[in-house]
C-alpha positions as CSV (number, residue, x, y, z in Angstrom):
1,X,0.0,0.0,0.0
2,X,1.2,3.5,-0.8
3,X,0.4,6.3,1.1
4,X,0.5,10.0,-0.1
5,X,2.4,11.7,2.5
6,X,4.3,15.3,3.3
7,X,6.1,17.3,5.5
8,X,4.9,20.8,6.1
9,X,6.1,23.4,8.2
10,X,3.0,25.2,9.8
11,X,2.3,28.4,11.5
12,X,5.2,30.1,9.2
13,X,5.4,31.7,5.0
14,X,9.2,30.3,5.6
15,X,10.7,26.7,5.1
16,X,12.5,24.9,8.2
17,X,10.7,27.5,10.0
18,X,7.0,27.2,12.2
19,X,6.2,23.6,13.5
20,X,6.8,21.2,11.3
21,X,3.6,18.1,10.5
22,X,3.3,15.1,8.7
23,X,-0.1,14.4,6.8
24,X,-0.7,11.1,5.2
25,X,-3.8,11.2,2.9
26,X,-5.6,7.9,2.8
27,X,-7.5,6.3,0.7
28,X,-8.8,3.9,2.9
29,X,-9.2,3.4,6.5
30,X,-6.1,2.2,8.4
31,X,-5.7,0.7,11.8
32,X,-4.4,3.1,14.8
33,X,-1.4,0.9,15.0
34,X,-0.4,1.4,11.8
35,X,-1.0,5.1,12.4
36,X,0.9,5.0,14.9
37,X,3.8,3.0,13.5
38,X,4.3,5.8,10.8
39,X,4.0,8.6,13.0
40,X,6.8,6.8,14.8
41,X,8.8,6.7,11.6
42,X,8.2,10.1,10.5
43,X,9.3,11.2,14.0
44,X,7.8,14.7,13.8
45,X,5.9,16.3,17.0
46,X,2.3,15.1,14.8
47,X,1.3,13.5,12.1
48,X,-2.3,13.8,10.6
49,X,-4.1,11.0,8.9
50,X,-6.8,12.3,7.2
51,X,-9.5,10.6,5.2
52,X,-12.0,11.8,2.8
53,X,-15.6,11.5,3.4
54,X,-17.2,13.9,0.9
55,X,-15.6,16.3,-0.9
56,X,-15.1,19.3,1.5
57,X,-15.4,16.7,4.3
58,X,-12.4,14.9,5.8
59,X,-11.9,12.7,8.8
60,X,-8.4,13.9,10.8
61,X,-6.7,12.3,13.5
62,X,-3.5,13.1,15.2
63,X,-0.8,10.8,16.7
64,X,2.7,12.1,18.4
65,X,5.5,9.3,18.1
66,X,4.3,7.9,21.1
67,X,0.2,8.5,21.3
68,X,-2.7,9.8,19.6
69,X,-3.8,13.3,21.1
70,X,-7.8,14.9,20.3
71,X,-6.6,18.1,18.5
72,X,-3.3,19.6,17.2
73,X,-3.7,22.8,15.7
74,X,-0.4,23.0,14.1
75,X,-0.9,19.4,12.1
76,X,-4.5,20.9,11.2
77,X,-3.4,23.8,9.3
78,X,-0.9,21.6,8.3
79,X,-3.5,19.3,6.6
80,X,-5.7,22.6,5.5
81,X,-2.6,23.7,3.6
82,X,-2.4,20.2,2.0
83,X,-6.2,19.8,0.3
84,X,-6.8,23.4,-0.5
85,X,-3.4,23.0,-2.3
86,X,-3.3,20.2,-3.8
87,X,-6.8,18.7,-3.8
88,X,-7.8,22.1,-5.1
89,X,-10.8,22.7,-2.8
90,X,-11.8,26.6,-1.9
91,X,-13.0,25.1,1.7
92,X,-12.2,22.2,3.8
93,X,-13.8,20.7,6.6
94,X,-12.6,18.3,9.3
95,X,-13.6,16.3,11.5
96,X,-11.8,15.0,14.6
97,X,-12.3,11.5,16.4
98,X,-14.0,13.1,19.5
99,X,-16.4,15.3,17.1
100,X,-14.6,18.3,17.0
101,X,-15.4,20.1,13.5
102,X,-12.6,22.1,12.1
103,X,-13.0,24.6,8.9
104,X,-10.1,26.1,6.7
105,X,-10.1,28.5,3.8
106,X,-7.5,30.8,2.1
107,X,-8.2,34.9,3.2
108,X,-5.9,37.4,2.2
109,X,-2.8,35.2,1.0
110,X,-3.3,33.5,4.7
111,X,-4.8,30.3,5.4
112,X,-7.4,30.8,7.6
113,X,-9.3,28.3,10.3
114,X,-11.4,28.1,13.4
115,X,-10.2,26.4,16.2
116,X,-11.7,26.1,19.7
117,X,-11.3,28.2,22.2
118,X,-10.4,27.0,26.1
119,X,-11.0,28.8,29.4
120,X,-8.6,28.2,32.2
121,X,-9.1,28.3,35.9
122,X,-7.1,29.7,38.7
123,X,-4.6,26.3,39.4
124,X,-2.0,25.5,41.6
125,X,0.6,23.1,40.3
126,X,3.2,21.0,42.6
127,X,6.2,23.4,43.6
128,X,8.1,20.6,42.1
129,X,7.0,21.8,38.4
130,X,8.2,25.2,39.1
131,X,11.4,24.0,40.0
132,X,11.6,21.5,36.9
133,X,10.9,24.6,34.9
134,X,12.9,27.3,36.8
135,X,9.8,29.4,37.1
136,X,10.7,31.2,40.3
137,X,7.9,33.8,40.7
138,X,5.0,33.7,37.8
139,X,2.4,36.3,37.5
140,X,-0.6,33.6,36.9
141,X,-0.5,30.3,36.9
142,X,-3.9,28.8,35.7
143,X,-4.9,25.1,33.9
144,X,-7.2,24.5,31.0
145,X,-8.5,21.6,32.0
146,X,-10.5,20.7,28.5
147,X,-6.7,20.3,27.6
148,X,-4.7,19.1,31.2
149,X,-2.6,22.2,29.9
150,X,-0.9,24.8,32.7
151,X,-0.3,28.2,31.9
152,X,2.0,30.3,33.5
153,X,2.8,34.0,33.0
154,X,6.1,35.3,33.5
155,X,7.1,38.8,33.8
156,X,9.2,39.8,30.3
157,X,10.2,37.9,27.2
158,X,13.8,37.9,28.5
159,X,12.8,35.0,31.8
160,X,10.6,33.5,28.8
161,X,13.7,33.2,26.9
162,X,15.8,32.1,30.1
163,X,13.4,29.2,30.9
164,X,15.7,25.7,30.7
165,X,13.8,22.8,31.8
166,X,14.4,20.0,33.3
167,X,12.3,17.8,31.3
168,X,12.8,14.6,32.8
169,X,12.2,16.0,36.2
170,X,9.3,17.8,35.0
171,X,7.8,14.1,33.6
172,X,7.8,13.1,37.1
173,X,6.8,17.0,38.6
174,X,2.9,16.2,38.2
175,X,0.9,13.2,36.8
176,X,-2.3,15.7,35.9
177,X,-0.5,17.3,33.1
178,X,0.2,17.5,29.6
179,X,1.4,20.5,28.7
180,X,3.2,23.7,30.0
181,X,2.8,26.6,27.8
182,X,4.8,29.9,29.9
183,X,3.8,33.0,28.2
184,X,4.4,36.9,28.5
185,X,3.1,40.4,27.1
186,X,5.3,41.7,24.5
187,X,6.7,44.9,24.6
188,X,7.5,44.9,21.1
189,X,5.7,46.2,18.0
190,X,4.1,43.7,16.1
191,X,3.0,40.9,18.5
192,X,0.7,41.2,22.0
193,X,2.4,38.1,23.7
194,X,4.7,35.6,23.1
195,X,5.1,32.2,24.5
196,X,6.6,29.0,24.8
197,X,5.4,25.4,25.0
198,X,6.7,21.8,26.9
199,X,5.4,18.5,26.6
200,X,7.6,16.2,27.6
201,X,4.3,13.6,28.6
202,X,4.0,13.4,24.9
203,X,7.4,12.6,24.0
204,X,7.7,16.4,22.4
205,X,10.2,18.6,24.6
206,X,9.8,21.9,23.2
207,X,6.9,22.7,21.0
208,X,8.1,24.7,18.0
209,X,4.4,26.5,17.7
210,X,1.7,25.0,19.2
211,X,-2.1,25.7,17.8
212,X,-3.7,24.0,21.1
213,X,-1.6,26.6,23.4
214,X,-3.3,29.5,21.4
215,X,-6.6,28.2,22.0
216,X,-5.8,28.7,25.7
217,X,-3.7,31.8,25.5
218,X,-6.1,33.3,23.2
219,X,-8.9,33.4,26.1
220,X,-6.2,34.5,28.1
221,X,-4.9,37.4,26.9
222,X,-8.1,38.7,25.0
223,X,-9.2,39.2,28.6
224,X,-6.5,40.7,30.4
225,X,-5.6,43.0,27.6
226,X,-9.3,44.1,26.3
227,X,-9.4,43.0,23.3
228,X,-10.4,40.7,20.6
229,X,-7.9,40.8,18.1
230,X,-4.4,39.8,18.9
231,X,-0.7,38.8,17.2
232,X,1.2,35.8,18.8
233,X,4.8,34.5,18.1
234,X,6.1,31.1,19.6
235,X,9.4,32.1,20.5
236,X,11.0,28.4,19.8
237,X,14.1,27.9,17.7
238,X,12.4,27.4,14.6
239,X,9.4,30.5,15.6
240,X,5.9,31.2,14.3
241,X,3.2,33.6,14.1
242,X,-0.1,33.6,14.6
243,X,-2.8,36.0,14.2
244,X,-6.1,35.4,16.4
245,X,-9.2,36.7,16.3
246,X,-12.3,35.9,19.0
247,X,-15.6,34.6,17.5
248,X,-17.7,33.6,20.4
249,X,-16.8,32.4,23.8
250,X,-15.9,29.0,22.4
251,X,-14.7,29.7,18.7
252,X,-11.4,31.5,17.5
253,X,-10.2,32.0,14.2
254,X,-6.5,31.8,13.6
255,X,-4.5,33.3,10.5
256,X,-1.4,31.9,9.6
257,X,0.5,30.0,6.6
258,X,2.2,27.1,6.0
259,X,5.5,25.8,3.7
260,X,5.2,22.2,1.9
261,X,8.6,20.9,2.0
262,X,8.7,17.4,1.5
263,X,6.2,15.1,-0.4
264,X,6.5,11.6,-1.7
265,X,4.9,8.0,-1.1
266,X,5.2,6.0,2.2
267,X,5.1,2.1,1.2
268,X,4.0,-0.1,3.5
C-alpha cells in the first residue's frame, strides 16, 4: 500500500521554519497501530491522517510518536494547507475523532481556520513543576482543564527566553498534566504576547508552535488586555506567528500559513 504523505512546516510563510507536521492522505481506512507505526517513523511532533468522506469533508486524527492526542492545531493547518493546495478545494472541513469540526479556507494570502477556544481556571501546580521549569515567581498560573494544559505568565520575554527545563524531572513534577505553555506580554511592535510550549508527557520537549496553546492563550490574553484581536509568536528555535481573532466564547479564528517541504509516497 502507498500512502501520499508530506512534510509541512505550519504556522510560518518560511521553510525549516514554524512547527513542522506530517499528513498522510488515505485512501482507505487504516488501523491506529499502523498510524501510529508511521508517525513513529516520521518522528515529527504530529502527524495527521486524514480521510476523505465527501468532498469538502475529511476525517483527521493526530498521533505524536508515542500516542494519539484529540486536536493539534499545528498538524491541522498543516493538513488545511495540504487539500486546499493540492486537492484544489476553496474550503475544507474536518472532523476530529472526539467530534470536534474544524473549517479552513484561504483569506488574504493567509490560510485561515477556526479552532476552539479553552477557558482556564485559577490552578495551583506541585512546587516541584516550578522547579523542573525554573519558574521562580509567575504572575498567573492557571490550567485548561479541556486540555490538562498549565499556563504560566512570567514577567518579560527575557525570563521566557531564560526558561531551561528540566524535562525529565518535569515528567515526574505532576501526573495531571500535559502540557506547559509559559507566556508573557510583548513589549515589542508587532505581537501582544509571546510564548513557549513543553510537553515532555507526549514525547515532544519543546513545542516549536503549538495551535492548542493558542486556544488557551487566546482566552487569556483577549481578557486581560481588552481586546479581541491579537498577534502571537512562539518564540522556539524554529518560531511562528499567529494571528487570532475571537468569534464567540468558544470559537477563535487563527490566520497563519504554511510551507510544503517534503512530499512523496510511504510504502507499507
Amino acid at each position: 500500500m502507498n500512502i501520499q504523505t508530506y512534510i509541512v512546516d505550519a504556522f510560518t510563510d518560511r521553510a525549516f521554519t514554524g512547527n513542522p507536521a506530517g499528513v498522510c492522505l488515505l485512501e482507505k481506512p487504516i488501523s491506529a497501530e499502523l498510524m501510529q507505526s508511521i508517525a513513529l517513523e516520521l518522528n515529527l511532533s504530529e502527524t495527521a491522517f486524514l480521510l476523505n468522506l465527501e468532498k469538502h469533508s475529511y476525517s483527521i486524527r493526530f498521533f505524536t510518536p508515542h500516542i494519539e492526542i484529540d486536536f493539534c492545531g499545528h498538524a491541522t493547518m498543516a493538513s488545511a494547507k495540504i487539500v486546499l493546495d493540492k486537492v484544489a478545494l476553496e474550503e475544507v472541513r474536518f472532523t476530529t475523532s472526539q467530534k470536534l469540526h474544524l473549517i479552513g479556507r484561504y483569506a488574504d494570502n493567509a490560510i485561515k481556520m477556526v479552532f476552539p477556544m479553552y477557558d482556564t481556571v485559577v490552578y495551583e501546580p506541585e512546587q516541584e513543576v516550578y522547579d523542573a521549569l525554573g519558574v521562580g515567581e509567575p504572575i498567573t498560573t492557571r490550567l485548561s482543564k479541556d486540555l490538562d494544559m498549565l499556563l504560566i505568565e512570567v514577567l518579560d520575554k527575557r525570563t521566557l527566553l531564560e526558561i531551561s527545563p528540566l524535562y525529565e524531572k518535569l515528567i515526574k513534577s505532576s501526573a495531571n498534566l500535559k502540557e506547559v505553555v509559559i507566556t508573557c506580554k510583548s513589549e515589542d511592535e508587532g505581537f501582544d504576547f509571546y510564548s513557549r510550549c513543553f510537553a515532555p508527557w507526549l514525547g515532544i520537549n519543546e513545542d516549536p508552535v503549538t495551535g492548542a496553546a493558542h486556544s488557551v492563550l487566546a482566552k487569556y490574553w483577549s481578557d486581560k488586555l481588552g481586546v479581541s484581536e491579537m498577534s502571537a509568536y512562539q518564540l522556539s528555535k524554529r518560531g511562528g506567528f499567529l494571528k487570532l481573532t475571537i468569534l464567540s466564547d468558544m470559537a477563535l479564528e487563527v490566520r497563519s500559513n504554511a510551507k510544503i517541504i517534503f512530499e512523496g509516497k510511504l510504502i507499507v
